[in-house]
MINULUM-622428 format. One record per residue (C-alpha): x, y negated, z negated; residue number from 0. Coordinates in pm, whole numbers, always signed. Layout:
<sites>
{{X, Y, Z}, NUM}
...
</sites>
This chain:
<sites>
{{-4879, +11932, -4654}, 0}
{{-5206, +12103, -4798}, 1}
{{-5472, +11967, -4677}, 2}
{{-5766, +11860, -4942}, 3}
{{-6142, +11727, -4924}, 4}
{{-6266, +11585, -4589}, 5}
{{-5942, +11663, -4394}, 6}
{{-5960, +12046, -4576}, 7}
{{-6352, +12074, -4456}, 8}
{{-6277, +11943, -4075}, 9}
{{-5987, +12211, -4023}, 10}
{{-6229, +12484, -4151}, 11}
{{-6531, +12383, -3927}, 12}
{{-6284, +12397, -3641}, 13}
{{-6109, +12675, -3681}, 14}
{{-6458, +12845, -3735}, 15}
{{-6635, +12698, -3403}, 16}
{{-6335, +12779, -3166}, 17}
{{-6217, +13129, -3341}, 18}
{{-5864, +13262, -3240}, 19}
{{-5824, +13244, -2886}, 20}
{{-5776, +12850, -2864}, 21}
{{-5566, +12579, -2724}, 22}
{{-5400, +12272, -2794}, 23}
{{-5666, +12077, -2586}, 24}
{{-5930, +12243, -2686}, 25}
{{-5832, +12128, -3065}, 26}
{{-5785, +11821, -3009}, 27}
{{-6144, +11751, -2867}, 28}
{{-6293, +11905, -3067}, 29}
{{-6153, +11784, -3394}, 30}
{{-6221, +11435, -3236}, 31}
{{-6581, +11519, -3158}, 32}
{{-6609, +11670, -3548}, 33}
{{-6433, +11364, -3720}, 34}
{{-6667, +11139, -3526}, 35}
{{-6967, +11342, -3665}, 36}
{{-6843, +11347, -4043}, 37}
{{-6720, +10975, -4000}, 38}
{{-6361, +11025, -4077}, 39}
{{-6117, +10796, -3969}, 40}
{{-5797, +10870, -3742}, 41}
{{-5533, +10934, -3977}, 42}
{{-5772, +11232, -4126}, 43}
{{-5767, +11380, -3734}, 44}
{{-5370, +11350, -3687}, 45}
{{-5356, +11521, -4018}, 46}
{{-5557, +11831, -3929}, 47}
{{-5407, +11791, -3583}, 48}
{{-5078, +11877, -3715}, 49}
{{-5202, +12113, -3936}, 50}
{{-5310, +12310, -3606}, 51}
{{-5009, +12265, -3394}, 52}
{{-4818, +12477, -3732}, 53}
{{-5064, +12771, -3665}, 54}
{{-5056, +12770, -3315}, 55}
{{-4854, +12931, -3076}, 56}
{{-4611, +12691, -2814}, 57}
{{-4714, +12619, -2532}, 58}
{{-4462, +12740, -2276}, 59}
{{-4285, +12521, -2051}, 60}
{{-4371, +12503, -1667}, 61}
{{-4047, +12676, -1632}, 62}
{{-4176, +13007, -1789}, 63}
{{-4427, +13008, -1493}, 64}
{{-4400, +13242, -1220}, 65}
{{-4241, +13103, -829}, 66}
{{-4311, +13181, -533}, 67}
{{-4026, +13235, -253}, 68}
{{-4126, +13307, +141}, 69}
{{-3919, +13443, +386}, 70}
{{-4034, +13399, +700}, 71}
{{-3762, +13585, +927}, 72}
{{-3866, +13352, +1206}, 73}
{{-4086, +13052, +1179}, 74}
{{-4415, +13134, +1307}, 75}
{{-4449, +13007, +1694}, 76}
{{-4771, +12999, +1871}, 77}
{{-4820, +13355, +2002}, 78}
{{-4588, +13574, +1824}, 79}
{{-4642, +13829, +1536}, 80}
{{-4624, +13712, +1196}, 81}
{{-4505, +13950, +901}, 82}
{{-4363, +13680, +611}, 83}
{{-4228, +13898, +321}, 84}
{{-4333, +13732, -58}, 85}
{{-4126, +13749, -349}, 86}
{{-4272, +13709, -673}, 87}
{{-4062, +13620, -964}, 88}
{{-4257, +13606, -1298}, 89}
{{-4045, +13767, -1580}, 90}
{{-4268, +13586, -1841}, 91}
{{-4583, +13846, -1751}, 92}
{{-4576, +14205, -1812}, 93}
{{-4879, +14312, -1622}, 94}
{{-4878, +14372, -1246}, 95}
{{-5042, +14072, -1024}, 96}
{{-5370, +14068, -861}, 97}
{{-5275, +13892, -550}, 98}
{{-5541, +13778, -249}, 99}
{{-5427, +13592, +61}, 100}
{{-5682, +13397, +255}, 101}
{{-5549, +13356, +631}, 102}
{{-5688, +13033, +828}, 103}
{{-5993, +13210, +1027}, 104}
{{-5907, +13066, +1346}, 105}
{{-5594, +13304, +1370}, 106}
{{-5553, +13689, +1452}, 107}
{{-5567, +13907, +1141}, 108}
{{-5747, +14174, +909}, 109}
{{-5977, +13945, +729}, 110}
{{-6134, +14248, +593}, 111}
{{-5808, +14320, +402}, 112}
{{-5735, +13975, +200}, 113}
{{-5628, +14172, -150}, 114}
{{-5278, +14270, -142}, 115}
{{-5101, +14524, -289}, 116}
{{-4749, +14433, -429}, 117}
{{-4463, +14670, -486}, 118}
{{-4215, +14596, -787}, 119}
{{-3862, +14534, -716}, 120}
{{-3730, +14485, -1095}, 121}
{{-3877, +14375, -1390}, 122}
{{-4100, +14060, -1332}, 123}
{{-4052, +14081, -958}, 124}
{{-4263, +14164, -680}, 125}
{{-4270, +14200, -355}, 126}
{{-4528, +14187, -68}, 127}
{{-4585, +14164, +313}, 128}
{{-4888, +13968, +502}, 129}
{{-4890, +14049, +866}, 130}
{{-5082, +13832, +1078}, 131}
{{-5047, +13678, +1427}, 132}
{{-4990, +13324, +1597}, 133}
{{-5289, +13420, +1859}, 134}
{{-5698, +13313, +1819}, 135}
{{-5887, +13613, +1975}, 136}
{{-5610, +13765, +2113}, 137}
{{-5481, +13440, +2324}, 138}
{{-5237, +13177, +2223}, 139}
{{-5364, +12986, +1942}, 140}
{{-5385, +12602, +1962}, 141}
{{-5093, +12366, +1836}, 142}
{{-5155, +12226, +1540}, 143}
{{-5165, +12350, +1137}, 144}
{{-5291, +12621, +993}, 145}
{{-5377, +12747, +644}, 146}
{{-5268, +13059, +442}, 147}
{{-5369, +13031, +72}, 148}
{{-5250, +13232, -206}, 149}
{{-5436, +13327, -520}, 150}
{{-5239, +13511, -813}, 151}
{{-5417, +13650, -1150}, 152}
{{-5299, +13845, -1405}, 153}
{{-5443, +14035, -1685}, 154}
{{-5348, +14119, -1996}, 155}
{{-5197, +13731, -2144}, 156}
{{-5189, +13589, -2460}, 157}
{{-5447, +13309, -2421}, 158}
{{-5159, +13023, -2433}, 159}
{{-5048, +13136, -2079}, 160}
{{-5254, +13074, -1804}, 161}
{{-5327, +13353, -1586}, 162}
{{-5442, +13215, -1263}, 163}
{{-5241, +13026, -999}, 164}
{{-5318, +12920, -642}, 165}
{{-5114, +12737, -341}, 166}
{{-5180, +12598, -20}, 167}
{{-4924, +12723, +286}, 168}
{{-4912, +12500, +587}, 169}
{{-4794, +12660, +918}, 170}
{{-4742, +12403, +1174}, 171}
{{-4777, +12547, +1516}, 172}
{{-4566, +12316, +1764}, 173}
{{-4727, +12192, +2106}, 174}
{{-4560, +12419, +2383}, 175}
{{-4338, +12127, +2513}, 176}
{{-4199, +12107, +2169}, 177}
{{-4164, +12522, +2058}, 178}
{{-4066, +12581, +2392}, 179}
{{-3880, +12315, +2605}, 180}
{{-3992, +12396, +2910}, 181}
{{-3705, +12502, +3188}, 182}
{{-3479, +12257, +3391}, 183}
{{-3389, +12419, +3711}, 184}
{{-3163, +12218, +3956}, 185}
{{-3051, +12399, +4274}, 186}
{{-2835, +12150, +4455}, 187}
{{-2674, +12287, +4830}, 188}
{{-2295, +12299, +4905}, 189}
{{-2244, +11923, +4952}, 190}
{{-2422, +11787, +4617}, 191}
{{-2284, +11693, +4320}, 192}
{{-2488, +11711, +3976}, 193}
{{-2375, +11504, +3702}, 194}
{{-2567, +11603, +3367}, 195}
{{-2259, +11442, +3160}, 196}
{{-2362, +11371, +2805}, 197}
{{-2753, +11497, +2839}, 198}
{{-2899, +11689, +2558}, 199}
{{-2988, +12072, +2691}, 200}
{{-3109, +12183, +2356}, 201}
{{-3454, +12027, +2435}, 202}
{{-3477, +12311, +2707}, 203}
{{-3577, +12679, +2681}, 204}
{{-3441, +12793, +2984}, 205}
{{-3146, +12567, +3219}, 206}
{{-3061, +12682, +3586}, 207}
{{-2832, +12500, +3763}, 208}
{{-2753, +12615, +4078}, 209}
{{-2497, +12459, +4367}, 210}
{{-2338, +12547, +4648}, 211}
{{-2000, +12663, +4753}, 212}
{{-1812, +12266, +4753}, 213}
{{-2081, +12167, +4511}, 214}
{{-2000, +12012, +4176}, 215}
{{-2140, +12003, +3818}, 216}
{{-2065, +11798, +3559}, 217}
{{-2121, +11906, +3207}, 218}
{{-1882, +11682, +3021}, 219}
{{-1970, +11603, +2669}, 220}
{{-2337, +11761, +2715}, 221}
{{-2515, +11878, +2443}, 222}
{{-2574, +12259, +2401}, 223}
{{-2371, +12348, +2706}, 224}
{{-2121, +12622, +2649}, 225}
{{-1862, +12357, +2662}, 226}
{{-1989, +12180, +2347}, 227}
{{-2019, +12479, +2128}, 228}
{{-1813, +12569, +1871}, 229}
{{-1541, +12840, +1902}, 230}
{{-1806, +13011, +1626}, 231}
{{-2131, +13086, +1633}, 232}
{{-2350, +12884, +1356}, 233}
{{-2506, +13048, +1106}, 234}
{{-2920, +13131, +1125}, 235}
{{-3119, +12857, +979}, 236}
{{-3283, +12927, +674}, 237}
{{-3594, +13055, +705}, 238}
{{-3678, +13133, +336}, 239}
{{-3861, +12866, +101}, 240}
{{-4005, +12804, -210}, 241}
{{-4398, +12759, -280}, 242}
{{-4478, +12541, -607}, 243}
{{-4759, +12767, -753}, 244}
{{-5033, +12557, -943}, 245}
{{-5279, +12654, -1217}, 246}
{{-5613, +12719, -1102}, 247}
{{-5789, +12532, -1310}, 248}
{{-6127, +12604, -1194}, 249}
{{-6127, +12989, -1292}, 250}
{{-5880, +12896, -1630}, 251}
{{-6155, +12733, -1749}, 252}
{{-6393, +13072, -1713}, 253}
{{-6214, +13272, -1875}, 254}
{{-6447, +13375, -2181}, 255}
{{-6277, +13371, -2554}, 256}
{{-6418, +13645, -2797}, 257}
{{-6665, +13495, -3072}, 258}
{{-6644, +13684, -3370}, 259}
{{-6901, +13804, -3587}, 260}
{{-6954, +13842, -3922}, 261}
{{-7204, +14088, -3925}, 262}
{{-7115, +14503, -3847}, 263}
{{-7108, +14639, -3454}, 264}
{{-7449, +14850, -3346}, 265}
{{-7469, +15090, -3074}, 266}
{{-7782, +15073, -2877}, 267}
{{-7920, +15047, -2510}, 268}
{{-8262, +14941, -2569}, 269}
{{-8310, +14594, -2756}, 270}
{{-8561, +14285, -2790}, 271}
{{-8557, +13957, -2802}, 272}
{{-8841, +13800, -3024}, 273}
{{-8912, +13436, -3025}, 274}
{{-9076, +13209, -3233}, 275}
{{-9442, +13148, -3062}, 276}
{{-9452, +13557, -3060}, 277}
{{-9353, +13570, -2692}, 278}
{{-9126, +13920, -2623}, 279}
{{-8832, +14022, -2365}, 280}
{{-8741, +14380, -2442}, 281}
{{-8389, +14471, -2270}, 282}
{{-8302, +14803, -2112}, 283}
{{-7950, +14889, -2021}, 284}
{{-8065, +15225, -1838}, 285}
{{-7985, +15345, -1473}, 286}
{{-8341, +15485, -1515}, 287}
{{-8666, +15380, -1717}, 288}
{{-9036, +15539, -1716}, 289}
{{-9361, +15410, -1737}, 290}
{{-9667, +15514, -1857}, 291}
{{-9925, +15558, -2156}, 292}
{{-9739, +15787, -2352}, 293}
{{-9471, +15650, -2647}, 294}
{{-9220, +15858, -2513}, 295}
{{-9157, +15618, -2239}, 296}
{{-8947, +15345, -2262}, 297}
{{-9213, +15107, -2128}, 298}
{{-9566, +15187, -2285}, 299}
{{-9852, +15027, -2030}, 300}
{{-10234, +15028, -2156}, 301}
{{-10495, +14804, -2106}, 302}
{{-10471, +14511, -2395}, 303}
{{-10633, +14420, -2659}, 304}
{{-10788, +14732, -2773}, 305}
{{-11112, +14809, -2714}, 306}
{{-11334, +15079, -2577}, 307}
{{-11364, +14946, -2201}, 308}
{{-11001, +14866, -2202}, 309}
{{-10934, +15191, -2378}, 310}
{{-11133, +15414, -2113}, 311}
{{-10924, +15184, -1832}, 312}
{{-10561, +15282, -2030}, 313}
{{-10696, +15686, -1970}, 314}
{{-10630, +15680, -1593}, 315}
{{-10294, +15554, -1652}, 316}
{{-10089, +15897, -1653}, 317}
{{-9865, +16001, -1933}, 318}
{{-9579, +15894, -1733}, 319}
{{-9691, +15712, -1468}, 320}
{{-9383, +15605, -1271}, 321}
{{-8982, +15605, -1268}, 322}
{{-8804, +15362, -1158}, 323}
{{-8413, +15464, -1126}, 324}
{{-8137, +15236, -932}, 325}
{{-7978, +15430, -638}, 326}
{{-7674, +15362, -401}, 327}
{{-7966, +15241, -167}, 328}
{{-8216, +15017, -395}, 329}
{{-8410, +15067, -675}, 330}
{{-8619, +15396, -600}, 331}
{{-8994, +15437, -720}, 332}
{{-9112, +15793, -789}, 333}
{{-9501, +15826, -835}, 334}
{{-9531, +16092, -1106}, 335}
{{-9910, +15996, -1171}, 336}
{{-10251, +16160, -1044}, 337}
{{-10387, +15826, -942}, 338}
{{-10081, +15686, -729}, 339}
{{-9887, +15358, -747}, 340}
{{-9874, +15100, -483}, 341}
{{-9585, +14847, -385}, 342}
{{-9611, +14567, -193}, 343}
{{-9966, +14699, -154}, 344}
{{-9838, +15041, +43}, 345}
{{-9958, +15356, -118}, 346}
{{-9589, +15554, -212}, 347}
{{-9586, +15890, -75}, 348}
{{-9368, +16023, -341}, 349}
{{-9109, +15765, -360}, 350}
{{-8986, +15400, -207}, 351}
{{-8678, +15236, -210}, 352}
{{-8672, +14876, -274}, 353}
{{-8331, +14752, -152}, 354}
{{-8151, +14451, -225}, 355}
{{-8316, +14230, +41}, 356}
{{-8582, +14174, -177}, 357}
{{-8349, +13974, -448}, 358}
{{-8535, +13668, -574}, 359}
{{-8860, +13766, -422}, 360}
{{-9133, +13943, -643}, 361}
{{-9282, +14243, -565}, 362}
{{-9626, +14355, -634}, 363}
{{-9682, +14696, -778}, 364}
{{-10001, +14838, -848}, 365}
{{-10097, +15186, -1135}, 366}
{{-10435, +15351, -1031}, 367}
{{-10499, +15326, -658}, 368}
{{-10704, +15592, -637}, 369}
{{-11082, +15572, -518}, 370}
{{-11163, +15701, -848}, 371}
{{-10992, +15419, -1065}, 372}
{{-11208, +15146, -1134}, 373}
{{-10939, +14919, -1223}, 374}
{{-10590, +14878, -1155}, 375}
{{-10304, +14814, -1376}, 376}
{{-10076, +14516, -1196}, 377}
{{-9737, +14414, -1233}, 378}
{{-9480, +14268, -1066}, 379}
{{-9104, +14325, -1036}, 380}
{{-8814, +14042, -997}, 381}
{{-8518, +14161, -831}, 382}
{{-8188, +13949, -938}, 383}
{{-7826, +14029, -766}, 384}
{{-7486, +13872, -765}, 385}
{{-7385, +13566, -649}, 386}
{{-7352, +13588, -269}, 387}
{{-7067, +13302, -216}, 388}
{{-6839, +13501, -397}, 389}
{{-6651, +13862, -300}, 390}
{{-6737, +14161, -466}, 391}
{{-6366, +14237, -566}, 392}
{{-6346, +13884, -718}, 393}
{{-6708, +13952, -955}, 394}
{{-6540, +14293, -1000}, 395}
{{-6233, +14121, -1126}, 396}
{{-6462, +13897, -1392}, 397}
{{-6639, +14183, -1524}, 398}
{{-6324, +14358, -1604}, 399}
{{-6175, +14060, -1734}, 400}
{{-6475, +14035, -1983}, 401}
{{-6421, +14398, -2061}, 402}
{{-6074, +14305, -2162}, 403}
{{-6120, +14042, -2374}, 404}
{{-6438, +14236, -2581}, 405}
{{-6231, +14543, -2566}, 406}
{{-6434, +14807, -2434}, 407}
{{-6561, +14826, -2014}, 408}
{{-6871, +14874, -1854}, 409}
{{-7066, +15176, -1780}, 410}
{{-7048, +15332, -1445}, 411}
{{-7405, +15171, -1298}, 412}
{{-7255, +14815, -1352}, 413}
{{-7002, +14895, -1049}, 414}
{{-7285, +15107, -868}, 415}
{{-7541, +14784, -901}, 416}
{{-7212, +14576, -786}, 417}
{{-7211, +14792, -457}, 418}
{{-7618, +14783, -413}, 419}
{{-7620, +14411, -483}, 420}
{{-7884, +14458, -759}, 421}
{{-7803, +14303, -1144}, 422}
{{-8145, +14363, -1272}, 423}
{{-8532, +14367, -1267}, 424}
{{-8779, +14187, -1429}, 425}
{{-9121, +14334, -1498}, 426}
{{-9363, +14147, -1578}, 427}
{{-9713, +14217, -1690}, 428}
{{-10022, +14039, -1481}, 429}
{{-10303, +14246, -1623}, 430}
{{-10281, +14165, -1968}, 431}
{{-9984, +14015, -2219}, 432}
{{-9869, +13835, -1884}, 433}
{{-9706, +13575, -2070}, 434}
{{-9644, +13753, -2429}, 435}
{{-9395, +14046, -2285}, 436}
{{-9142, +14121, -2026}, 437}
{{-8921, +14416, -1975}, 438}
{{-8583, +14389, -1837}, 439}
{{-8360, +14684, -1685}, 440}
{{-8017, +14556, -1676}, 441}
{{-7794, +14698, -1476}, 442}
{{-7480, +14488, -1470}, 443}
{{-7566, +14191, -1580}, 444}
{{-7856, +13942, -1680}, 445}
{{-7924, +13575, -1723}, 446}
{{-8104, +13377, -1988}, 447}
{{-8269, +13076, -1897}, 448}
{{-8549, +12868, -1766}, 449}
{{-8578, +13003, -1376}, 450}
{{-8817, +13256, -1318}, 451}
{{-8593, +13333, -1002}, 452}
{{-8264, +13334, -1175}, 453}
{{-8305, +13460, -1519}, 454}
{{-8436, +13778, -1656}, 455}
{{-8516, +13685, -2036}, 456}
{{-8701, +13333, -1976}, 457}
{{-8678, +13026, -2190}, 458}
{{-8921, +12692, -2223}, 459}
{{-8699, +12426, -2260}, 460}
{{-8404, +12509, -2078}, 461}
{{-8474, +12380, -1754}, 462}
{{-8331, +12557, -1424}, 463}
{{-7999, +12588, -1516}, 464}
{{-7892, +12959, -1669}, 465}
{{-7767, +12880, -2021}, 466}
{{-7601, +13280, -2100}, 467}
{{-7543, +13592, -1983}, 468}
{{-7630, +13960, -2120}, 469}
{{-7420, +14225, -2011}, 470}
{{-7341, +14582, -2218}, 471}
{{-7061, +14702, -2262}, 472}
{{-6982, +15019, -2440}, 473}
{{-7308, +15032, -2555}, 474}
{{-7279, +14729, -2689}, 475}
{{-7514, +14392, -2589}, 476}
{{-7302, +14060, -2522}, 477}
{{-7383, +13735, -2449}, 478}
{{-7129, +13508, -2287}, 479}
{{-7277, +13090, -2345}, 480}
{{-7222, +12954, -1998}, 481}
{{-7211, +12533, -1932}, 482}
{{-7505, +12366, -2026}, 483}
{{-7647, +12070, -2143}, 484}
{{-7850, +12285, -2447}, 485}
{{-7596, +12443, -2778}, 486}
{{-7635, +12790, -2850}, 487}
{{-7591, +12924, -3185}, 488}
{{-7603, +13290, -3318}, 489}
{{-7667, +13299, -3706}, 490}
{{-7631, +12881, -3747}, 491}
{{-7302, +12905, -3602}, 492}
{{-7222, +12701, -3257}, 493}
{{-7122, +12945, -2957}, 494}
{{-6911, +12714, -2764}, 495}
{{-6950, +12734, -2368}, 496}
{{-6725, +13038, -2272}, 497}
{{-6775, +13249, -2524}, 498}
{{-6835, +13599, -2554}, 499}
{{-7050, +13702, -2854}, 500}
{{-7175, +14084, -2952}, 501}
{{-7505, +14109, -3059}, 502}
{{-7641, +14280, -3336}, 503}
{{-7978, +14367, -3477}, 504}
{{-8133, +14077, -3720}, 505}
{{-7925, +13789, -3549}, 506}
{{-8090, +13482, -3520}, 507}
{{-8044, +13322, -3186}, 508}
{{-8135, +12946, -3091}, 509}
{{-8106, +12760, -2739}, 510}
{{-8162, +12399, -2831}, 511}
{{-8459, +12430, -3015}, 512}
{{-8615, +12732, -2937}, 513}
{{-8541, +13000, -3201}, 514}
{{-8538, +13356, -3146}, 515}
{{-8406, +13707, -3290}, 516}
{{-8218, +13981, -3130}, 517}
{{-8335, +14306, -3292}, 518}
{{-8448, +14674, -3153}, 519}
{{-8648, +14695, -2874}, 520}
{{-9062, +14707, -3018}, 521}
{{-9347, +14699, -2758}, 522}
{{-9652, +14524, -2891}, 523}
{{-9855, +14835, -2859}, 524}
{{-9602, +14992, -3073}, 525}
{{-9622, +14818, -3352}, 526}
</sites>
């Protein structure tokens, strides 16, 4: 059935806010959340429901998702070696898995090593061992349970499929009396008689029974004696199970979809943001910036306003005055004036290396030190890293995941500022244009928000919570909208949380109600 007027104008809005890379849920709420704006009643939302449902692609069944089979050789038993094999089975994904096994803490193992590398067997079947061992530092381990869990990603899906999975393995680790019977030893002399008729020996390890040369023993009908065991041995008891995998949720639900723009792609590593009151965050995706009172550096420093005391100040800035230029170690300073810089209020001899210690602490940096220099030039430099509850293979994993879904990756100093722990910096002006201008160096990535200590480009009205995300990527700027209570919208169009948007000169960007524009990076001076 076409669909005409109201019914017609809700599918369109829709289809425009979530783009390509959508759900059935994510439809349905927000086709609800539409109707209830535009006042349409619920036969118009079943309509356009259906409508979607012909467009989209089906959902697979849980069957189509992958299983899990152990095989334990043994069951674990305190203070043995454990080396389970894994057997993947997941015909429905083409791509290899990105496995990581988390082994309870409390028992012997390589925590160092939790990513595992699995070996294909066929087509959409893999294999893997994790070695570990029934001991806590090297002595028995206590009875009781114990945790393994398994995490399983993979790239490269159609956005219908979910990629991650997770399960929770439960060894139970028996009480001694229990794993290991304990030993019945009876040593009777030549007159006694021991009658054991009908006992169970299978809840002993070890049985001695020892008598003399008239003694008697009586093992009639008792259980696990050689006299009650089949004329064949039984079979091994299974020691291979099954492992429901679930959907991880949590990380589904970060996966970013692509926004799409209407507007042409633009190459650039230098950009600005300019908002509304005529505050400015220029953006530098550089390894390495300069300084200085020159143009030819990407950030221009003089005395402001103009004037002639202010102008005779600006001459003892050099031409290029520092460099500043992220390192395996820190960010390293390099003095390249004739009046000397100063961090933390310690004269660099040459150069300093400000390591990743110093992440979400400020530090002071001073331009004309020199006896000579009547007046300094001060600034002062945020350092912002990674998150530190999460592993750097996982936030490794994210930003190529992001890189997948824009279609391009990230330049080689987003993996070294991974390594040094160091997204970005933040300098900010105290001498003049304090509050007017900022420069950012972003490295691999930068937030957007209200907290001086979190974000790099700063917002009023946003509160403490970051609201995006810059990163480049292929010499490209993207913003991803992350959760928040404020709506983001590039060019009057909502960004919906998750999203991963390329900017472009000329866009018009608004968090809530404060209104900016992304364009080409312009200093103040240079205008």
């Amino acid at each position: 059935m076409a669909l005409e007027g109201n019914e017609l104008l809700l599918f369109q809005m829709v289809k425009n806010q979530l783009g390509e890379n959508i759900s059935m849920k994510e439809v349905r709420a927000t086709v609800s959340g539409v109707a209830a704006i535009l006042k349409l009643d619920q036969h118009s939302v079943d309509v356009v429901l259906d409508e979607f449902r012909t467009i989209l692609p089906p959902v697979p069944s849980s069957d189509f998702y992958p299983r899990l089979f152990v095989d334990w050789g043994d069951m674990p038993r305190v203070g043995v070696q454990c080396r389970p094999e894994f057997t993947l089975i997941c015909p429905g994904y083409a791509s290899k898995p990105d496995i990581r096994v988390t082994i309870d803490r409390e028992l012997d193992h390589d925590a160092s090593d939790c990513y595992v590398r699995a070996k294909t067997e066929d087509i959409g079947l893999w294999s893997f061992h994790v070695p570990f061992r029934m001991t806590s530092q090297g002595l028995d381990c206590r009875p009781g349970y114990y945790l393994l869990e398994v995490q399983i990603a993979f790239r490269e899906v159609p956005s219908c499929i979910p990629r991650f999975f997770r399960v929770g393995i439960r060894l139970h680790a028996p009480s001694v009396p229990d794993s290991k019977g304990g030993v019945l030893e009876i040593d009777g002399d030549g007159q006694s008689i021991v009658n054991i008729q009908g006992c169970d020996l299978r809840q002993f390890a070890k049985v001695v029974l020892k008598a003399g040369q008239d003694g008697v023993i009586n093992l009639a009908s008792a259980q696990g004696s050689s006299l009650d065991m089949p004329s064949s041995c039984p079979e091994k008891a299974t020691t291979t199970y099954e492992y429901k995998l679930k959907i991880d949720y949590q990380k589904q639900e970060r996966v970013p979809k692509l926004f799409f723009s209407r507007r042409p792609c633009a190459h650039l590593d230098a950009a600005g943001f300019y908002f509304e009151d005529g505050r400015r965050a220029m953006i530098f995706a550089r390894p390495k910036i300069t300084l200085g009172r020159s143009r030819d550096n990407d950030v221009v420093i003089r005395f402001l306003p103009r004037s002639e005391e202010n102008d005779r100040h600006s001459g003892n800035i050099s031409r290029t005055h520092l460099l500043a230029e992220l390192t395996p170690n820190g960010v390293e300073i390099q003095d390249e004036s004739r009046s000397g810089v100063e961090v933390n209020y310690s004269v660099v001899r040459g150069r300093h290396v400000i390591s990743s210690i110093f992440v979400g602490e400020a530090v002071h940096i001073d331009l004309g030190v020199t006896g000579t220099v009547p007046k300094k030039f001060e600034m002062e430099m945020s350092l912002f890293g990674p998150d530190r509850t999460e592993h750097s293979d996982e936030l490794e994993y994210w930003d190529d995941l992001v890189c997948e879904i824009a279609g391009g990756k990230l330049a080689r100093i987003a993996r070294m500022a991974l390594e040094t722990g160091i997204n970005a910096i933040r300098y900010d002006r105290l001498t003049s244009l304090r509050d007017e201008e900022s420069y950012v160096q972003l490295f691999r990535e930068v937030l957007v928000g209200g907290s001086p200590a979190k974000c790099g480009v700063l917002l009023k009205e946003s509160g403490s919570h970051p609201l995006a995300r810059l990163v480049h990527i292929d010499r490209m700027f993207w913003m991803e909208s992350l959760p928040g209570s404020l709506d983001i919208t590039i060019d009057g169009e909502v960004l919906p949380a998750r999203s991963i948007a390329p900017l472009v000169p000329g866009m018009e960007v608004q968090f809530g109600h404060e209104r900016l524009r992304f364009d080409r990076a312009l200093q103040f001076y240079l205008d």
